[in-house]
Structures are given as C-alpha cells and as structure tokens.
C-alpha positions as CSV (number, residue, x, y, z in Angstrom):
1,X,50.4,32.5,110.4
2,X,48.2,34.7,108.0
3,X,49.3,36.6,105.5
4,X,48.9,40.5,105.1
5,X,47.8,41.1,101.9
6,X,49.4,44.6,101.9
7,X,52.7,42.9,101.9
8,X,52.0,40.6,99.0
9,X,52.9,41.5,95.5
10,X,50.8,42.7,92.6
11,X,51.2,39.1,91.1
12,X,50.4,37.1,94.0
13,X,47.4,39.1,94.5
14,X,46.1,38.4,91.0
15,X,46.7,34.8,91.6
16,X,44.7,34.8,94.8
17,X,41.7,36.8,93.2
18,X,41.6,34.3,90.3
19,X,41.0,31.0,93.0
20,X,38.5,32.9,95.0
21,X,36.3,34.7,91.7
22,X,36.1,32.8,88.1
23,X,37.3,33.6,85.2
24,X,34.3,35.8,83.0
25,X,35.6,36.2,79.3
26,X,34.0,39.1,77.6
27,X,32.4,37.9,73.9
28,X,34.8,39.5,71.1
29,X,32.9,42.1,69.0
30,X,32.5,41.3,65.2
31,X,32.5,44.3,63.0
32,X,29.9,45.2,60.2
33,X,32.9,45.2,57.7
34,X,34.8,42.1,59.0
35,X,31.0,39.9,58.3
36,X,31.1,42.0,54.9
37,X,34.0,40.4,53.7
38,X,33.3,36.8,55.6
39,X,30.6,36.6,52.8
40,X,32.2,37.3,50.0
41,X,34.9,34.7,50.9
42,X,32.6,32.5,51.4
43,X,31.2,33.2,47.9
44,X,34.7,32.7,46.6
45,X,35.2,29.6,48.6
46,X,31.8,28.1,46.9
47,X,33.0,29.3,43.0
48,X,36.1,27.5,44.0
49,X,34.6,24.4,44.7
50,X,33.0,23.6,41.6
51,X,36.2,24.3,39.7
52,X,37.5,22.0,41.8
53,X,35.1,19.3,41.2
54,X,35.5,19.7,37.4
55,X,38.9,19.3,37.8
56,X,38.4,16.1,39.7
57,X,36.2,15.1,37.5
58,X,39.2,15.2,34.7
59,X,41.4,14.2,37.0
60,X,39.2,10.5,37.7
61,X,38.3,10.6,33.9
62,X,42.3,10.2,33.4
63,X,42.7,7.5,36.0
64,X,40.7,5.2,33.8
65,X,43.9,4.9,31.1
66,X,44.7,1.1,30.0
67,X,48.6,0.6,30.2
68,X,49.6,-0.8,27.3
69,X,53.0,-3.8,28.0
70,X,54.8,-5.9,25.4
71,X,56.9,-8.7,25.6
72,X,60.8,-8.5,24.5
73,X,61.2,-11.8,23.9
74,X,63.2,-12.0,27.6
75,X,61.8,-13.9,30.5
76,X,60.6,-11.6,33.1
77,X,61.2,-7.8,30.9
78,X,58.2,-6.2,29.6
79,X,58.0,-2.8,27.7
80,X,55.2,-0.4,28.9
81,X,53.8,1.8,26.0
82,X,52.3,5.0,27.3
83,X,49.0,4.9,28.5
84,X,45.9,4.5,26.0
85,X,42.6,6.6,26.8
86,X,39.6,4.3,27.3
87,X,37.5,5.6,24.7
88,X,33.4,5.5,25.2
89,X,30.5,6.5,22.7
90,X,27.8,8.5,23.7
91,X,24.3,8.0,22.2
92,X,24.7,11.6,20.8
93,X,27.8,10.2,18.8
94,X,25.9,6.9,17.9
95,X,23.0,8.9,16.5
96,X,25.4,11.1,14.4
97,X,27.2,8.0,13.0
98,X,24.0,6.2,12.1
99,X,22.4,9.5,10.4
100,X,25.8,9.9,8.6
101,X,25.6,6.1,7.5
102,X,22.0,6.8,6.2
103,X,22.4,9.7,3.8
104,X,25.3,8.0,2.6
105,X,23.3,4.7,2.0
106,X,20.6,6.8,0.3
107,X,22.7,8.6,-2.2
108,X,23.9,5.4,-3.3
109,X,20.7,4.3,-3.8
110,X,19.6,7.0,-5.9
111,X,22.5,7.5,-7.6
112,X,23.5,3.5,-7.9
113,X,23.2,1.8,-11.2
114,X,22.5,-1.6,-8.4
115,X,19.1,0.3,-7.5
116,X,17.5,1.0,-10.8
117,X,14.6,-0.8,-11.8
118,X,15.4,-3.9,-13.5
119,X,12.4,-6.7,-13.8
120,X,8.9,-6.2,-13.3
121,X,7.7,-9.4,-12.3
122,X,3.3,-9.5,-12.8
123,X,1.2,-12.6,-11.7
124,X,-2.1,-13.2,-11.5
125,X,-2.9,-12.3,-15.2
126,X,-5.1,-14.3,-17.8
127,X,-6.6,-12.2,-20.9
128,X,-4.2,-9.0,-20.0
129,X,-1.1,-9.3,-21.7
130,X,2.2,-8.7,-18.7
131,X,4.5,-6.9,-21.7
132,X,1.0,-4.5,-22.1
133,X,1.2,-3.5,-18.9
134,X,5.6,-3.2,-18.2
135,X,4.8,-0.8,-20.8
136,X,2.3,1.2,-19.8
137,X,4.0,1.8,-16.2
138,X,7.1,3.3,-17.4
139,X,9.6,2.4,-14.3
140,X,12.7,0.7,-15.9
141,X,15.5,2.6,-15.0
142,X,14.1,4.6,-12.1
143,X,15.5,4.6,-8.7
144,X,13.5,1.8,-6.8
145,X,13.5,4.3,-3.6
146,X,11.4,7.1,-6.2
147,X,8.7,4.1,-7.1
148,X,5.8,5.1,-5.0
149,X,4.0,1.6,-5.0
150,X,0.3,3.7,-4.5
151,X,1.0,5.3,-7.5
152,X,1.9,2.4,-9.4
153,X,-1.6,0.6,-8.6
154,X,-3.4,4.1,-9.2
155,X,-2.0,4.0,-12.5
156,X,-2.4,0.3,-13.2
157,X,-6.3,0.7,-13.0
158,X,-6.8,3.5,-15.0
159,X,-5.3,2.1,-18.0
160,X,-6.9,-1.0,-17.9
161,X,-10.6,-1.2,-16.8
162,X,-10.4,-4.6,-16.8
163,X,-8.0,-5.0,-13.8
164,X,-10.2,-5.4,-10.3
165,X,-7.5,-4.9,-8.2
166,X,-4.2,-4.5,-8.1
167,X,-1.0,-4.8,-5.4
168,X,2.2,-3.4,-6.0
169,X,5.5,-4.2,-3.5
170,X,9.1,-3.4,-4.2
171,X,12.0,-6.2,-3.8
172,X,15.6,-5.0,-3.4
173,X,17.8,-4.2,-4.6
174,X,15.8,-3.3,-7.6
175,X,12.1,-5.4,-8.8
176,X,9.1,-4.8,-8.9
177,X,6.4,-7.0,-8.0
178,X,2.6,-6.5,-9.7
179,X,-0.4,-8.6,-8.2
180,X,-3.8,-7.9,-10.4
181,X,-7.0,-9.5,-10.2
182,X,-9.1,-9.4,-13.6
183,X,-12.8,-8.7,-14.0
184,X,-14.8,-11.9,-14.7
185,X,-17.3,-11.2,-17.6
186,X,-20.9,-11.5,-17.0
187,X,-22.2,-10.5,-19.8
188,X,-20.9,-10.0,-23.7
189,X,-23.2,-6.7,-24.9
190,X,-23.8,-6.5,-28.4
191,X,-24.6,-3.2,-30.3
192,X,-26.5,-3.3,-33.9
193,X,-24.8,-7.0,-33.7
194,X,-21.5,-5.5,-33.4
195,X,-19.1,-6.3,-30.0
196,X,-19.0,-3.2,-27.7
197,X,-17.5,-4.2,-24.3
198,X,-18.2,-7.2,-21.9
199,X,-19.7,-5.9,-18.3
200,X,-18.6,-7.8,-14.8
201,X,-20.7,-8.1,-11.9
202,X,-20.3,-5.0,-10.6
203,X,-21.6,-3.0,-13.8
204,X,-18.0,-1.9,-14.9
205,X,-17.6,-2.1,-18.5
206,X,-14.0,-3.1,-20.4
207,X,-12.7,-4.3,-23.5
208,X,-13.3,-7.2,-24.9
209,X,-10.0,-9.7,-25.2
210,X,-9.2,-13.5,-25.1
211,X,-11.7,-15.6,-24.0
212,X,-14.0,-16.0,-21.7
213,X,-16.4,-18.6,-19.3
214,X,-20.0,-18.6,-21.0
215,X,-21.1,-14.8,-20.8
216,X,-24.6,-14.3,-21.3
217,X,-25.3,-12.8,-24.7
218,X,-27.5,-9.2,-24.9
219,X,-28.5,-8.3,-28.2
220,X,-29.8,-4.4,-28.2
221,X,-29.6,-1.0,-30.7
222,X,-28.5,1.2,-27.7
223,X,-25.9,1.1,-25.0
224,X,-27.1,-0.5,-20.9
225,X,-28.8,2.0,-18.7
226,X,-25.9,3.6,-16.5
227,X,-25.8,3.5,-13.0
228,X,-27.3,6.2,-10.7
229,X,-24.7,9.2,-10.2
230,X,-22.7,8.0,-13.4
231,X,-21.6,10.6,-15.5
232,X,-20.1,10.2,-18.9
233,X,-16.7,11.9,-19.5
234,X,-16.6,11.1,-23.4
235,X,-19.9,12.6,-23.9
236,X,-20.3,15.3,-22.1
237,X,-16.5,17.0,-22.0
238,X,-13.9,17.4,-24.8
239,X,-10.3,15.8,-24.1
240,X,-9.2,19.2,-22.7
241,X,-11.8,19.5,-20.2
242,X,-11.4,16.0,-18.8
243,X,-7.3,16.0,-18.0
244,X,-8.8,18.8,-15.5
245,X,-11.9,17.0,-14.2
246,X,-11.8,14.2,-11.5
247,X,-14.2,10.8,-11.5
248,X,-15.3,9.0,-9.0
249,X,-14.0,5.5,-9.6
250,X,-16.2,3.5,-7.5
251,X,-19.3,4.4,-9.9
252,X,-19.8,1.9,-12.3
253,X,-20.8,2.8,-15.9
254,X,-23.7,0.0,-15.6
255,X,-26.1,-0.4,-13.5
256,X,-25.8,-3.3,-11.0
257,X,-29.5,-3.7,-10.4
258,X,-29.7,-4.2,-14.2
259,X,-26.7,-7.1,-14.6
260,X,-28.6,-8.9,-12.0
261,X,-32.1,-8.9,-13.3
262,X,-30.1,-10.2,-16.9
263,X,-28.4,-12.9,-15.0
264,X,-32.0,-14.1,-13.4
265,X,-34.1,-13.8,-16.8
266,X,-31.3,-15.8,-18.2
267,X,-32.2,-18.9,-15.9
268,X,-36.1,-18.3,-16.7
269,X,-35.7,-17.3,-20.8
270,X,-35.9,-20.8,-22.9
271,X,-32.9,-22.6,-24.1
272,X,-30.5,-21.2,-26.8
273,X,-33.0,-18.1,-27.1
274,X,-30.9,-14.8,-27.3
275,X,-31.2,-11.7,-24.6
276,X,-33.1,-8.7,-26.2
277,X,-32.6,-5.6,-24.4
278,X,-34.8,-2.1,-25.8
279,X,-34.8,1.5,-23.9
280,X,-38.3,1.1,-24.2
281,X,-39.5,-2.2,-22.8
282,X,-36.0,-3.2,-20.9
283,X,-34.9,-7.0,-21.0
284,X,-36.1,-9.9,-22.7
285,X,-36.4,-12.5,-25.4
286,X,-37.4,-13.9,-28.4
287,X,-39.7,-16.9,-27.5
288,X,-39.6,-19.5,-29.9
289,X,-43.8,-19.5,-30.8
290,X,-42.4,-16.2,-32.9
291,X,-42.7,-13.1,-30.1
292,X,-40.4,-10.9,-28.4
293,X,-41.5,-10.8,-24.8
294,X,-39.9,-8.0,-22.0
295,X,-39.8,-7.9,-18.1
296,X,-38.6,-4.0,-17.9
297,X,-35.2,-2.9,-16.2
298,X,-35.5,-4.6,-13.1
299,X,-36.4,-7.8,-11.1
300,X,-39.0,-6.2,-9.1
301,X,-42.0,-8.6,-8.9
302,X,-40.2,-10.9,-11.4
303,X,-41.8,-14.5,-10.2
304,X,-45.5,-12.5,-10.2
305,X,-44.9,-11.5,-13.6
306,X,-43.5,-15.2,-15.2
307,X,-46.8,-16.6,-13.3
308,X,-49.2,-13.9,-15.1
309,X,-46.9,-14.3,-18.7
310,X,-47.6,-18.2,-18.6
311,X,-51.2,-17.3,-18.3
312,X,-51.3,-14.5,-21.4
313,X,-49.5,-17.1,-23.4
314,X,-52.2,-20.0,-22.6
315,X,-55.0,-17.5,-23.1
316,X,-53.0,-16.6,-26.8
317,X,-52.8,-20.2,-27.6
318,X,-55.8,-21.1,-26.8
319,X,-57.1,-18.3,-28.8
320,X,-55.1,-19.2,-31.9
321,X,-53.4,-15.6,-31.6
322,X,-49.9,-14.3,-32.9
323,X,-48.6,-12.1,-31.2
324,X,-45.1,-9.7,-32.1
325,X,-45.0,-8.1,-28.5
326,X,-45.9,-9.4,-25.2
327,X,-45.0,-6.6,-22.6
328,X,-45.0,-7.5,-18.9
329,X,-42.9,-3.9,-18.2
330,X,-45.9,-3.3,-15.4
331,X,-46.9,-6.2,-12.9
332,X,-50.7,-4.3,-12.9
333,X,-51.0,-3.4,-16.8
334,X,-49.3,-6.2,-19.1
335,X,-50.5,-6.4,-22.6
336,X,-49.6,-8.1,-26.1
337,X,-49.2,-6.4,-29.7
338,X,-50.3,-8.4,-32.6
339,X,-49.0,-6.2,-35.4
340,X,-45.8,-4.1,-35.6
C-alpha cells in the first residue's frame, strides 16, 4: 500500500528526496584576507625550516661524540667518561697553522746565531787567492736568508776581472758555496818593456798574477787597440762621475779581431822572435836578417800577404839590400824602408 507523502514527516521526506536526487555540495568561498595571511604563514613556515635544518645540522654534528670507557680493574665494570667531541681540521685552519709555523721559522732564521754565515767554501780557483776573495765579499755574520746569491756573483766579477764566471749557492744552515772559472791568458802585453796586464781570448784585460801556460809575448810603446763600442772609464770620467755611470760588461777592453790575428802571426813569425805591435803599422816582428816587418791590425788577406812578403824578401836578398822596415799593412801597396 502507497504511502501519502502528506502524512510523512519533515524528516522522512528529506530522506526520500536524498535517494531519488544526489547530493550537490556548494564549493566553500575563500576570502581575499584568509589567502593574505595563508602566505605569510607559509613564509613563516619556510624561515622556520632552515632554522630547523641548522639545528639538525648541530644536532647530527653532536651525534658523532666518541664515548670514552675505562677499566676498574673488575671483570665485567667499566667507567664511562663523558663524551669527547670528534675534532676535525679544516684547510682554512691548516693554512693558518702552516703560515704561523713559517714566520716563526723565519724569525729564527734571521734572528738565529745557527743561521749566520759561517764558511765560505770557493773551488775552482788557480792564480786567485780564496782568502782575496772571502774578503772582498763581506758576508760573515749575515743572515744566510739576506745573501742574495745574484748579488754575490755580480760582485765577485767586478772586483776581479780575471774571474770568467762565477756561481754562487747557499747550504744550510749557514755556507756559502763559490764556483769561479778563471780567464786563461792569451797573451802577456808588454808596455816600454814594462808588464801591464795579460789579455784572454775574449779581449778582456786583467792583472797579471802566478803563472801562466806559454802566453804569447807583445812588445809595443802604446796600449792594444780597444774593441768597437769600448769606452774607457779611467780616462774619460773622474772617480765621482763613474760611481754614477753604468758599463756594459760584455764589451771587452781589447779587441777580439786583434787577439786572433796575434795568435795566427804567432804560428807564421820565426822561432824565438818577439811580437812587435806599433799604432802605426799594427802587429809584427823582428826577423832575424835585422828588419822589423808588420801585417796591420787584422788577419784580412793574411796567407796573400806571407806569399807577397816571401817574395819582397827574395827580391831584397837577391839585391844585397838592408832593409829597417818591411810594411805589408796593405795587401795592394807593400813597401820596405832602408833607413830610419
């Protein structure tokens, strides 16, 4: 039997409309200020988080602690000693440290008795004398980190002239160590018969001392032709004006051309005849039939002009002639002097 629906209640008629309709929810409005403050608790919520993480971060870097136990002498009890931080260096630290440990190490070295120059220890000298030289440098008793070994050679070859080369290196805690390489003589120039300097290969002039392996022997009145682009401190400045003027080293005082064309004459001149050497004719000899003969500064042509000298002497010879001066200066325009 149906039922009215007048004589249902309010409630049963509810339920009824519910099974035969469904159920339509209605979307809850969000207000302008409720999204307002959403953000800025979410804002909060993010500022929160990273204060959180640094606090887990402290929180895990405590975790690592190394418990610490020791024995009371009873089987099976122990003693636990609180906790011990583990303890890591950073390179930041390690840097520190080692820079600390490095000005301390160099104070002590400047400061330390231990690091003052003690022994100068030289090799490689013949004719030089080694107590000449420790002199000259003026080291002992310096700091061996203030010896600047560039210096030190500098030095070494501007005092001696004779010194090629030298090489100085430093030996802790506190030597030095001096390598030089002499000049080898070449020739032994004589001055109104007088000793003025031996000259090496290279045209550098230097003092005569000790002994020395055969030089060749160059008698003149005047001083060897210098070298192009040589100038002459002694004669040209006063000892003022030098301490302010600088010199190219590498320029030799002689030069080089001319040591050469002595050393090849001096094959070519006869046996145990001396070297004559005049500004005006150059380099030559004294022949043994009683002339002086020159070849000029340079070796230029030299072999054309010993073939064209052995023929002016034949032709002198044969001539009966007794010459003073045979000049063979010019290859084109030789000629002999019989009378001073």
């Amino acid at each position: 039997m149906a039922t009215n629906p007048n004589n249902l209640s309010r409630a049963d008629q509810v339920r009824a409309r519910r099974r035969i309709e469904p159920v339509q929810r209605k979307p809850i409005p969000r207000l302008k200020e409720r999204t307002s403050r959403e953000a800025i608790s979410a804002s909060r919520v993010i500022s929160r988080h990273g204060s959180y993480r640094s606090s887990s971060s402290y929180t895990t870097g405590s975790r690592y602690r190394k418990p610490v136990y020791l024995s009371t002498g009873t089987p099976g009890s122990e003693v636990r000693l609180p906790a011990l931080p583990k303890l890591t260096l950073s390179w930041r630290l390690l840097s520190g440290l080692l820079a600390i440990a490095a000005a301390v190490l160099l104070f002590m070295m400047r400061s330390g008795d231990i690091f003052r120059v003690n022994a100068v220890n030289l090799s490689g000298g013949v004719r030089v004398p080694a107590d000449e030289i420790k002199a000259s440098l003026n080291v002992t008793g310096d700091s061996i980190i203030l010896v600047q070994p560039r210096e030190v050679e500098a030095q070494i070859l501007e005092k001696f002239p004779d010194i090629k080369r030298a090489h100085v290196s430093v030996a802790m805690p506190a030597s030095l160590n001096i390598a030089i390489e002499e000049r080898i003589p070449a020739i032994l120039w004589y001055q109104n018969d007088q000793e003025l300097f031996w000259i090496d290969q290279d045209g550098f002039t230097f003092t005569v001392r000790g002994e020395a392996n055969l030089p060749i022997r160059v008698y003149s009145d005047t001083i060897p032709p210098h070298a192009l682009g040589y100038v002459d401190p002694k004669a040209l400045f006063s000892p003022e004006e030098m301490k302010d003027l600088e010199f190219d080293p590498s320029i030799p005082p002689v030069d080089p051309e001319f040591v050469l064309a002595i050393q090849k004459l001096n094959t070519i001149k006869p046996t145990d005849t001396p070297m004559l050497f005049t500004q005006e004719n150059g380099i030559g000899w004294a022949d043994p039939n009683g002339w002086q003969v020159f070849f000029g500064d340079n070796t230029e042509d030299i072999d054309m002009k010993l073939i064209e000298y052995n023929h002016i002497v034949k032709a002198i010879l044969d001539k009966n002639l007794q010459p003073v001066l045979i000049s063979m200066e010019f290859l084109h325009a030789p000629f002999y002097r019989l009378e001073h």
